[in-house]
VOGU-3710 file (C-alpha; in Angstrom, 3 decimals, decimal comma):
1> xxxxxxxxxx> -17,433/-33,534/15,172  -17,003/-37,091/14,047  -18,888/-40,016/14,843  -16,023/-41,210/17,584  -15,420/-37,988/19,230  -19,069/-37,552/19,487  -19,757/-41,092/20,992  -16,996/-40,602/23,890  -17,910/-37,414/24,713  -21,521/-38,753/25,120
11> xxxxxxxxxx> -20,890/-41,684/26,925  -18,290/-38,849/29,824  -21,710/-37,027/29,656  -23,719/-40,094/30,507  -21,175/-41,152/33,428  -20,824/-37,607/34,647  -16,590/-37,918/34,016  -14,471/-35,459/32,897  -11,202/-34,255/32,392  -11,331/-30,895/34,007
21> xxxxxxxxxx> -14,142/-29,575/36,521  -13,648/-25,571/37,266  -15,748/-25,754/40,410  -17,655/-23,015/42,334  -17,735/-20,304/39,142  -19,952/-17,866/38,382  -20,371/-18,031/34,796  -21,416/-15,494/32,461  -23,966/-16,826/30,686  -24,273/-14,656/27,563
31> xxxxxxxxxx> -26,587/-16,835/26,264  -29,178/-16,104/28,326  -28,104/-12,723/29,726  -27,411/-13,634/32,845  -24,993/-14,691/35,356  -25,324/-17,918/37,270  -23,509/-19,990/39,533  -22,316/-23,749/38,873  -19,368/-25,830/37,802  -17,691/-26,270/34,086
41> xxxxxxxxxx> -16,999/-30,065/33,218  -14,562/-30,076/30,203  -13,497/-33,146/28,267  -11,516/-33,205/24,925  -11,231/-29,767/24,734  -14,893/-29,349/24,913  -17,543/-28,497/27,292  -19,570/-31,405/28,874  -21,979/-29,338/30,976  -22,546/-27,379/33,713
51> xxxxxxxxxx> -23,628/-29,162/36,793  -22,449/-29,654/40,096  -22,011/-33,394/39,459  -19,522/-34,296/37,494  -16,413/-35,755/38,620  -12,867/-34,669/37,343  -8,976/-35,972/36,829  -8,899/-32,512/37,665  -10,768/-30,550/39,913  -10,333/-26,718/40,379
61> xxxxxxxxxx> -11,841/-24,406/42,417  -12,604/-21,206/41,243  -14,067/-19,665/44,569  -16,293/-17,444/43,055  -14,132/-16,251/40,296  -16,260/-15,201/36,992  -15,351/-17,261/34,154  -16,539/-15,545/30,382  -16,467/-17,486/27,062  -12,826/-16,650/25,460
71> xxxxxxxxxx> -12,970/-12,834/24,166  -13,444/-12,240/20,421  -11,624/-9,690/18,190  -13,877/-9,456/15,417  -11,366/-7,677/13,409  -7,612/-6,914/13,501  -4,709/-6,734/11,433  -1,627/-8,758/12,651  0,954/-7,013/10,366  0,156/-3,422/12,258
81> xxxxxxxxxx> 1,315/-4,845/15,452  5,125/-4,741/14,521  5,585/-7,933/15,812  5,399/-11,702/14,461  1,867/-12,995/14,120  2,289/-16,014/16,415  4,324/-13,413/19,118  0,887/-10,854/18,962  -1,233/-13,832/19,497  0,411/-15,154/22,316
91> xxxxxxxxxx> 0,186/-11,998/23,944  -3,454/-11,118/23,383  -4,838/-14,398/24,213  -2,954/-13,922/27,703  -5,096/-10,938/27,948  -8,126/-13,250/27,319  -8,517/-12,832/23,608  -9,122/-16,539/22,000  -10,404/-15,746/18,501  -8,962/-13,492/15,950
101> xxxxxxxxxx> -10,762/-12,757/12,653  -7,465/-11,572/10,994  -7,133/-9,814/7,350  -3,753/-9,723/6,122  -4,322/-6,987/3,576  -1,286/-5,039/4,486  0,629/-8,002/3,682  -0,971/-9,028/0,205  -0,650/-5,067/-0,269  3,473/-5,667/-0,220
111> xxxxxxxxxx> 3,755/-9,633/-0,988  0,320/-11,044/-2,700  0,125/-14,392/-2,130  3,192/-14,778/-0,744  1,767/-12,451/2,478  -1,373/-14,284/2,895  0,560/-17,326/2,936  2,546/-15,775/5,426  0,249/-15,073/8,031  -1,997/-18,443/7,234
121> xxxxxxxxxx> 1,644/-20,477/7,998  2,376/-18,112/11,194  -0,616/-18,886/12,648  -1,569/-22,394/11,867  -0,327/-23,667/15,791  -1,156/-20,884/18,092  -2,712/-21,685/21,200  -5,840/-19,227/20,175  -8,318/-19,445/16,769  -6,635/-17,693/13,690
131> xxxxxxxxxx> -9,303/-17,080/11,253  -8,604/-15,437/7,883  -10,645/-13,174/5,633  -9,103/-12,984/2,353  -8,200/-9,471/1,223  -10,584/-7,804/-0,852  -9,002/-4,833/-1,826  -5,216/-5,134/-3,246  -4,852/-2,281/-4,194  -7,439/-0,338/-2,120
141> xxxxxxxxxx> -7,961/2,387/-4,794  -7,090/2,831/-8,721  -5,056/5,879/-7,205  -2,797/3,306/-4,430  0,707/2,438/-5,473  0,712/-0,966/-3,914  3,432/-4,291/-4,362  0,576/-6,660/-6,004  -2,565/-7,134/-7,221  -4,661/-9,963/-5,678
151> xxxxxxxxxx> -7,777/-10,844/-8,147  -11,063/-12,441/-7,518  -9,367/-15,011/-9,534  -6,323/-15,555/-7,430  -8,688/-16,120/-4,088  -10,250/-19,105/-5,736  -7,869/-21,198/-4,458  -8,555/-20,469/-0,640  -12,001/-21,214/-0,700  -11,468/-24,734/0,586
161> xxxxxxxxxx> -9,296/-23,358/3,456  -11,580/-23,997/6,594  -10,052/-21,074/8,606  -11,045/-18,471/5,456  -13,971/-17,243/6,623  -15,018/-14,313/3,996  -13,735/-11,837/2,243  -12,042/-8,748/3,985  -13,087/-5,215/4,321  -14,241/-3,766/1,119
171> xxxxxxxxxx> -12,022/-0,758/0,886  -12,738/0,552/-2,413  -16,474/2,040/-1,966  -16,606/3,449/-5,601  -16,395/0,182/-6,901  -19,405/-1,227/-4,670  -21,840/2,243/-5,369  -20,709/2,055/-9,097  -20,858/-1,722/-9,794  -17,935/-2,290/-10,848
181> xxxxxxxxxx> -17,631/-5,586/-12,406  -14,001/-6,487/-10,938  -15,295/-5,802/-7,691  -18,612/-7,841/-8,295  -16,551/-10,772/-8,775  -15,137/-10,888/-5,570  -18,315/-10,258/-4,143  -20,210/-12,463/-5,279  -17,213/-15,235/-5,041  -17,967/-14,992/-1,037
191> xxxxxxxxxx> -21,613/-14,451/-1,004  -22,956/-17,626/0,911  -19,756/-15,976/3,712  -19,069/-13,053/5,168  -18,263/-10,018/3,625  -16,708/-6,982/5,954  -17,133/-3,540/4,931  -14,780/-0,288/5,589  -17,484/2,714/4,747  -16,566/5,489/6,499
201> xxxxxxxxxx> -19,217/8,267/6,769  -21,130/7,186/3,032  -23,901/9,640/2,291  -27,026/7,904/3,010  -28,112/6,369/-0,199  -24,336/5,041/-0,888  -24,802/3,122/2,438  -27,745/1,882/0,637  -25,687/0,436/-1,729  -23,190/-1,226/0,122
211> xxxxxxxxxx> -25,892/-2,956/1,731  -27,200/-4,361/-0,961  -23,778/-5,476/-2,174  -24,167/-8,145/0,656  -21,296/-6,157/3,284  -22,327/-7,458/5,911  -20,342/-6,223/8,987  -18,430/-2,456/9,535  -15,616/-1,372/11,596  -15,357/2,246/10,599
221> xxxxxxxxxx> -17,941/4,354/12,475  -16,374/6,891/14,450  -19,179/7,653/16,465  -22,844/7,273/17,240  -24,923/8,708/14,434  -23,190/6,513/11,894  -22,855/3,496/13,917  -27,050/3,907/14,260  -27,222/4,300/10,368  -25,235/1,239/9,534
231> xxxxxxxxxx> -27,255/-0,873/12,426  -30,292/0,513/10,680  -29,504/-0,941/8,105  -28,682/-4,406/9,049  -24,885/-3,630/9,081  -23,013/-5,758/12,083  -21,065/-2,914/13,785  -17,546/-3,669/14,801  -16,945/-1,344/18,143  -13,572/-0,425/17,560
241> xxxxxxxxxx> -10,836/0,647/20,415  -7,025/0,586/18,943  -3,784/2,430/19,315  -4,682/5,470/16,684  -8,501/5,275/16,824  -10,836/5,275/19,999  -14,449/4,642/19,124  -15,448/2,549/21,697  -16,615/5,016/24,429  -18,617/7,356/21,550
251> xxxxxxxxxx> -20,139/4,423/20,335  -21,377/2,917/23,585  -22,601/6,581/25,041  -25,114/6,622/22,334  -26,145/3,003/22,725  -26,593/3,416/26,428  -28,534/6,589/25,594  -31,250/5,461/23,438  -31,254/1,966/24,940  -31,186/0,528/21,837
261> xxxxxxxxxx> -30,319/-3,800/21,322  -26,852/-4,110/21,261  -26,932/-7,794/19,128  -25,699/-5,700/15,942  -22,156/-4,864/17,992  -19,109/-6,497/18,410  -15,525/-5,608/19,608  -12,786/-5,040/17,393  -9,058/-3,840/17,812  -8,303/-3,214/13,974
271> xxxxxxxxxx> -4,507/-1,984/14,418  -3,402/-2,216/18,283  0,187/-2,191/18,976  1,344/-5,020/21,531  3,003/-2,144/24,234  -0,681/-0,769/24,385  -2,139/-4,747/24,548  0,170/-5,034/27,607  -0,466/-1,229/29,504  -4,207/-2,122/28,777
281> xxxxxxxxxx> -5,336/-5,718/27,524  -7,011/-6,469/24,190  -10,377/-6,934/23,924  -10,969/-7,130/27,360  -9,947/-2,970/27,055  -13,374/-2,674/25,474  -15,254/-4,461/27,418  -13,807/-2,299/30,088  -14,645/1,276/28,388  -18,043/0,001/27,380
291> xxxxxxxxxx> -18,762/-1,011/31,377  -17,265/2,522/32,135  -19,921/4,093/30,033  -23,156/2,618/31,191  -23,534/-0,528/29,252  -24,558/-3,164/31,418  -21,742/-5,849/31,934  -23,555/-8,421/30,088  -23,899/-6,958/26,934  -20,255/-5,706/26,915
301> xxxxxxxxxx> -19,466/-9,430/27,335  -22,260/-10,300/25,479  -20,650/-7,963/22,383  -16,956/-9,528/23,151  -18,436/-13,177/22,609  -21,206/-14,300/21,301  -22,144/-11,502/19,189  -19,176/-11,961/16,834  -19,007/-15,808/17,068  -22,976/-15,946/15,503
311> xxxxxxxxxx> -21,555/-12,902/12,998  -18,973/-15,313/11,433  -21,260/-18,466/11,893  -18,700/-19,795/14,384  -21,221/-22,196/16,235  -18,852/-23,865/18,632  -17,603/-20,571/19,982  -18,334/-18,004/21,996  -20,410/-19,544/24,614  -20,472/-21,839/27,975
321> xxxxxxxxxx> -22,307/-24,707/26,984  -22,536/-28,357/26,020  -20,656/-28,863/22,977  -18,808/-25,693/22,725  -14,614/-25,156/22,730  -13,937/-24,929/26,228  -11,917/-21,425/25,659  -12,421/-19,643/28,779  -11,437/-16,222/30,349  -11,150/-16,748/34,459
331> xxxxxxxxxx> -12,023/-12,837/36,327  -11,410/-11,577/39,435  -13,338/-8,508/38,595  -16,186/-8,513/36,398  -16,394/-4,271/35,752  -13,059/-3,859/35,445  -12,247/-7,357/33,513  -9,144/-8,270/35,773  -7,956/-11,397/33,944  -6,342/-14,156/36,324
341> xxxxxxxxxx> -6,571/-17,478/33,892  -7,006/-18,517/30,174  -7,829/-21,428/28,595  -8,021/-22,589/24,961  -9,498/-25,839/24,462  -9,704/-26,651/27,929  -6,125/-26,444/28,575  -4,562/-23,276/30,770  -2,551/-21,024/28,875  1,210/-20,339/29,877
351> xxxxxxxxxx> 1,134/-17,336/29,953  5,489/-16,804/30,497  6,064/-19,710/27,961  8,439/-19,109/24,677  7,058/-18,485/21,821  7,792/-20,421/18,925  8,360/-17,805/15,919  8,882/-19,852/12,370  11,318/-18,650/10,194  10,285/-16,039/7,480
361> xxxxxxxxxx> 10,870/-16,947/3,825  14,094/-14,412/3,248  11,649/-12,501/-0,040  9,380/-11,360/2,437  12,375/-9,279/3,848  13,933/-7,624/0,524  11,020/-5,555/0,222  12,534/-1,528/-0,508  12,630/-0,994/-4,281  13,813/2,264/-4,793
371> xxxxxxxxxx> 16,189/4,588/-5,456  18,644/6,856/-3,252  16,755/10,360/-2,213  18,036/13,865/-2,215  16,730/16,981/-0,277  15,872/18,098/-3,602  12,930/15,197/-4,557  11,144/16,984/-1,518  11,011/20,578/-2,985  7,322/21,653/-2,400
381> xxxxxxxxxx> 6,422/25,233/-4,839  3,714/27,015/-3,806  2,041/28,927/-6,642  -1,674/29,314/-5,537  -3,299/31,520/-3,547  -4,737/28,844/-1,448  -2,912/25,901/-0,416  -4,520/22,941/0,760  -3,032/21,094/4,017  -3,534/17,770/5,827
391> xxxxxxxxxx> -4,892/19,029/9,445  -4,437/15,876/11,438  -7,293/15,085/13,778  -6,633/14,018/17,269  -6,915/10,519/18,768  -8,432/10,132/15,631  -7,489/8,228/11,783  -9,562/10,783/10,486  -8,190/14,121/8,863  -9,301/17,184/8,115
401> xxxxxxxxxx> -8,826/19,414/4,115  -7,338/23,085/6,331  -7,128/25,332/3,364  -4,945/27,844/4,495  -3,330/31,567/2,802  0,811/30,533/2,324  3,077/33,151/0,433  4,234/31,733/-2,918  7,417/30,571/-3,567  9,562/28,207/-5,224
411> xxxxxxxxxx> 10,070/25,940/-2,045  8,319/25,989/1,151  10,973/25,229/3,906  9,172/24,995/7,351  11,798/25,521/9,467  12,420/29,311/8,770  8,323/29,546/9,636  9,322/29,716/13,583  5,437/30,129/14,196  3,614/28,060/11,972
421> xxxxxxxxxx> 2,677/24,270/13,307  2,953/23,815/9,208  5,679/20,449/8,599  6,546/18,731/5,402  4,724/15,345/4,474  6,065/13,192/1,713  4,854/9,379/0,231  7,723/7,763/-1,521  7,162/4,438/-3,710  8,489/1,997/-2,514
431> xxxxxxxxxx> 7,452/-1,773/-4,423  8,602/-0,652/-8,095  10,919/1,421/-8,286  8,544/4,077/-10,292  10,713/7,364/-8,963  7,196/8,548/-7,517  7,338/10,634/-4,667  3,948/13,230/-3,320  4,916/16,184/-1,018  2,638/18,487/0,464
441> xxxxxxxxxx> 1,803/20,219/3,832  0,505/19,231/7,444  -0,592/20,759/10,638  -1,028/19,453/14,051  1,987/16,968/14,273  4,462/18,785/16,302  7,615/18,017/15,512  10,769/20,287/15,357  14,375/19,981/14,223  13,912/16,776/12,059
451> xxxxxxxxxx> 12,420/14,384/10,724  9,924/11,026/11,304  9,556/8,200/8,719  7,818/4,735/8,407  7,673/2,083/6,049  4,041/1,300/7,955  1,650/3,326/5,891  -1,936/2,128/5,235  -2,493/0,446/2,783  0,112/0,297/0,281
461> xxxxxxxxxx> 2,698/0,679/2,870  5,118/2,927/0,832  7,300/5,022/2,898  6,167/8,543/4,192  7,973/10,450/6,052  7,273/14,218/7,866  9,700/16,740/8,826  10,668/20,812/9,165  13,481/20,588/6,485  14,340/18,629/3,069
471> xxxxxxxxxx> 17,605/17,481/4,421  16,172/15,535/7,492  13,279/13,875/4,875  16,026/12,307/2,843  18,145/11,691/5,517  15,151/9,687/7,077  13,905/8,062/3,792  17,379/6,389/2,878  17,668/4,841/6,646  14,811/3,427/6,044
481> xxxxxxxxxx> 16,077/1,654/2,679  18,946/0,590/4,250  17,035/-1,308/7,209  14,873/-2,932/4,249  12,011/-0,960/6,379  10,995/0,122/9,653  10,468/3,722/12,182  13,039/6,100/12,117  13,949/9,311/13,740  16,366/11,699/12,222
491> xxxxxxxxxx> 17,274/14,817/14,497  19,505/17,959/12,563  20,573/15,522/9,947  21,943/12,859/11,834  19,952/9,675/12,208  18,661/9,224/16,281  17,586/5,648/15,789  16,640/2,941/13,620  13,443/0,526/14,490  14,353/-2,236/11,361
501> xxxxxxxxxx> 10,971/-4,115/10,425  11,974/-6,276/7,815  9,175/-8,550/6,834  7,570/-6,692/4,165  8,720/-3,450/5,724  5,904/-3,955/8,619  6,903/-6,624/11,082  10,027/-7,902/12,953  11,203/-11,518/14,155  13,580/-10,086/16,485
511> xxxxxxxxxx> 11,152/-10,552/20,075  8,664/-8,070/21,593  11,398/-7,171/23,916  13,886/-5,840/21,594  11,479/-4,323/19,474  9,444/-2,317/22,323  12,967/-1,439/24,076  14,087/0,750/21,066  9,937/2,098/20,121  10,053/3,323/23,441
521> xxxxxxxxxx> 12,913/4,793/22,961  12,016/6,577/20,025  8,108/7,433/21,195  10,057/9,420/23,516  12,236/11,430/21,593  9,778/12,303/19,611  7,556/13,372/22,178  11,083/15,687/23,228  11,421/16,764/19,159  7,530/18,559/20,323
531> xxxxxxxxxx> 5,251/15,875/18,640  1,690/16,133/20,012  1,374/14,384/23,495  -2,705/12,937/22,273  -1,113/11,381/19,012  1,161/8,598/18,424  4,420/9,634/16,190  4,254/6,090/14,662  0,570/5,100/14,165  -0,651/8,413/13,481
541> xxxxxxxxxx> 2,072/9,444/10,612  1,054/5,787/9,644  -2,491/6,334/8,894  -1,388/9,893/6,587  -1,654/7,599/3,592  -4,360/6,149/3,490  -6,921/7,755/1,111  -10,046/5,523/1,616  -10,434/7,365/5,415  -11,885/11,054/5,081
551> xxxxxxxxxx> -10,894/13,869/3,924  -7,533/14,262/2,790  -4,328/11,949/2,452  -0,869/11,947/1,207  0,381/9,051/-1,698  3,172/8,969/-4,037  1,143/10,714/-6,907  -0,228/13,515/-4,416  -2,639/14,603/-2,539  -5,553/13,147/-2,744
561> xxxxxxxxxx> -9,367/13,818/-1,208  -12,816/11,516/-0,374  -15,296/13,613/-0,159  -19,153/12,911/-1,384  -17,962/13,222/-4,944  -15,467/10,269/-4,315  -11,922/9,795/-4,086  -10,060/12,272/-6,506  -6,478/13,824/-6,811  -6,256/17,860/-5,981
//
């Protein structure tokens, strides 16, 4: 704060004026743990005090009504919400959600630079806080088939960028237990910030390691046990509750349990998809869970507020007090977080006004490099005795390595196996044009008489694409070229419908409105084609890919597994 603003703002303290006075609140005082009851003077986008006698141009009364600092998502990506950055923002922070700590490594996974840029522009004039963490891991693995590769070298020049707050999750955990000097640099180019880790399940001395690497927060635990470990061991625990992984209520069971401090926990979304933001809120949807499972309402909102805001050394948030950004949530219900009013700065969010969505640069949207398929690149032999197969865990991003006993033959066709829940699963490149394409098997999708495909697939977001026969797969694949990227369903080799998502392959610029209309749409064909009701066709077949989450994944050189031995082909 300046020497000016400072001086004013002393001077409305001194007189007791203000712009704003929210009168008669009770105010959740996560500072102190407790609630109390008193008025909020606001000036200049900032918070005067909290006193009963100020005077206001404008005077509200709250009768009652709970007021919370503004909700923090302490970790999310904007890309995964098919929609434009400033269009998901809008939406969450009319849910209560006024600080995002974004990382836009799916985009610098397609576009580089050109991505990060991306969301940085997209952001720069929401009505919420866009902070960035610069992507650590482009690619995520030596084994990824990504569109770029984004150096320790190349993030030098966004270290003077105020909203970069750190580097992003550290995907590639073989690099950080085996020192690898490439990954050192980047490490140690962020070490007086924040680092975020991705360490899913790490044997105990590994976890060790990426402690003393300097990771300093974690948004992978699953449940409990590891959440414990990582809290242990000074790790700041992201809570996470999305669309494809529900962590939250595990997580807070085990807290409540052992009544253990809950300072080492935040909230985070990680991927949410804005139809589930508006059938369930944002953050404010794990503040509710938590509250459901025995944590005491303060420390939920103590874990949506302050918690992340002293994480990220963001000292004039997450708090009602002198001095802070007056970003407030206004609550008719404290338990079940019923939000009635938002403000950012001080100033009441509109929550039915138009979003302004910038234009996108037109490379971000020529993004498909590859050639034409034919039912034939999807030929799967199978010439062992045992045959390993991608058993997809529910509700979960996790999967499971189901070896299982298949006859041997040239090609395995799943749709003359009336019994077997066994479907085709195929990666194809998509950035380079490399003619790489990895097949193999799955079990616990669902789906019958065709075929599912995405141009979403963590983290190097080349297509994959599951079916019951070759000819749907290719049919699928090459819609997706020709929409430069998207969702698509194909039923008995005709295409059912086309979701285009043309920036980069992951987001659209077309509205929330006409994207949801067709997803939901689609969701429920799916559903129809005998996809599992407690998985989504779209997030789920998303998350397939992505080899640095246990145990087994599908990319365009194969399959591959992470296991205590590390990451490895099979």
């Amino acid at each position: 704060m300046d020497y000016n603003k400072y001086k004013g703002l002393s001077e409305s303290i001194r007189a007791g004026e203000a712009d704003t006075v929210l009168k008669n609140a009770r105010i959740i005082d996560v500072l102190t743990g407790r609630i109390r009851e008193g008025s909020i003077a606001i000036k200049d986008g900032i918070i005067l005090g909290i006193s009963d006698g100020y005077k206001g141009k404008t005077e509200i009364d709250l009768n009652g009504a709970y007021v919370s600092p503004g909700f923090m998502d302490a970790h999310l990506h904007l890309e995964s919400t098919m929609v434009s950055p400033a269009e998901l923002i809008a939406t969450a922070s009319s849910y209560g959600t006024t600080t995002f700590i974004v990382d836009p490594h799916e985009a610098a996974n397609v576009s580089g630079a050109d991505g990060i840029n991306y969301i940085l522009d997209q952001t720069a004039d929401s009505d919420a806080n866009a902070y960035v963490m610069m992507p650590s891991c482009v690619p995520a693995t030596p084994l990824d088939d990504n569109g770029c590769i984004f150096t320790a070298e190349d993030m030098k020049a966004y270290l003077d960028n105020d909203r970069i707050l750190g580097l992003g999750e550290v995907m590639d955990d073989p690099a950080v237990i085996y020192a690898d000097k490439s990954m050192y640099d980047k490490l140690d180019l962020f070490r007086d910030k924040n680092i975020d880790g991705h360490a899913p399940f790490l044997p105990d001395r590994d976890l060790d390691i990426y402690t003393l690497a300097g990771i300093t927060t974690d948004h992978e635990a699953s449940n409990y046990e590891y959440a414990l470990k990582e809290a242990e061991r000074g790790i700041h625990v992201h809570v996470r509750e999305g669309s494809a992984a529900h962590n939250c209520a595990d997580i807070v069971k085990g807290i409540v349990k052992d009544g253990i401090n809950t300072d080492s926990f935040s909230f985070c979304t990680d991927d949410k998809h804005i139809e589930d933001i508006l059938r369930e809120g944002h953050i404010g949807a794990n503040i509710r869970i938590a509250i459901k499972e025995g944590l005491a309402p303060i420390s939920a909102y103590q874990m949506a507020t302050i918690n992340t805001a002293r994480t990220y050394g963001l000292k004039h948030l997450g708090a009602i007090a002198p001095g802070m950004q007056a970003d407030l949530v206004i609550l008719s219900d404290l338990d079940n977080v019923t939000v009635t009013d938002v403000y950012y700065k001080g100033k009441k969010i509109d929550k039915t006004g138009t979003v302004n969505i910038k234009p996108c640069p037109g490379k971000l949207k020529t993004t498909m490099h590859f050639k034409d398929v034919t039912p034939d690149d999807f030929k799967l032999a199978i010439t062992d005795d045992k045959t390993h197969v991608i058993g997809i865990d529910k509700k979960q991003i996790t999967t499971t390595d189901m070896i299982c006993n298949i006859a041997k033959t040239e090609n395995y066709d799943p749709s003359l196996e009336s019994n077997s829940e066994l479907l085709k699963i195929a990666a194809v490149e998509r950035h380079k044009n490399t003619g790489k394409i990895g097949v193999a098997l799955t079990s616990g999708y669902g789906l019958k008489g065709g075929a599912v495909a995405s141009s979403v697939s963590h983290d190097s977001h080349n297509i994959i694409v599951i079916g019951d026969s070759d000819r749907d797969i290719a049919v699928a694949v090459n819609a997706l070229k020709e929409s430069e990227g998207g969702y698509v369903i194909v039923e008995d080799g005709k295409v059912f419908e086309v979701l285009p998502l043309p920036i980069m392959g992951l987001m659209s610029d077309a509205g929330f409105t006409n994207v949801d209309e067709k997803l939901q749409r689609m969701k429920k064909k799916a559903y129809e084609m005998g996809v599992d009701k407690d998985i989504d066709p779209f997030i789920t077949l998303s998350f397939l890919a992505l080899p640095v989450i246990p145990e087994i994944r599908i990319t365009p050189r194969g399959l591959c597994k992470l296991d205590d031995s590390g990451l490895n082909l099979i």
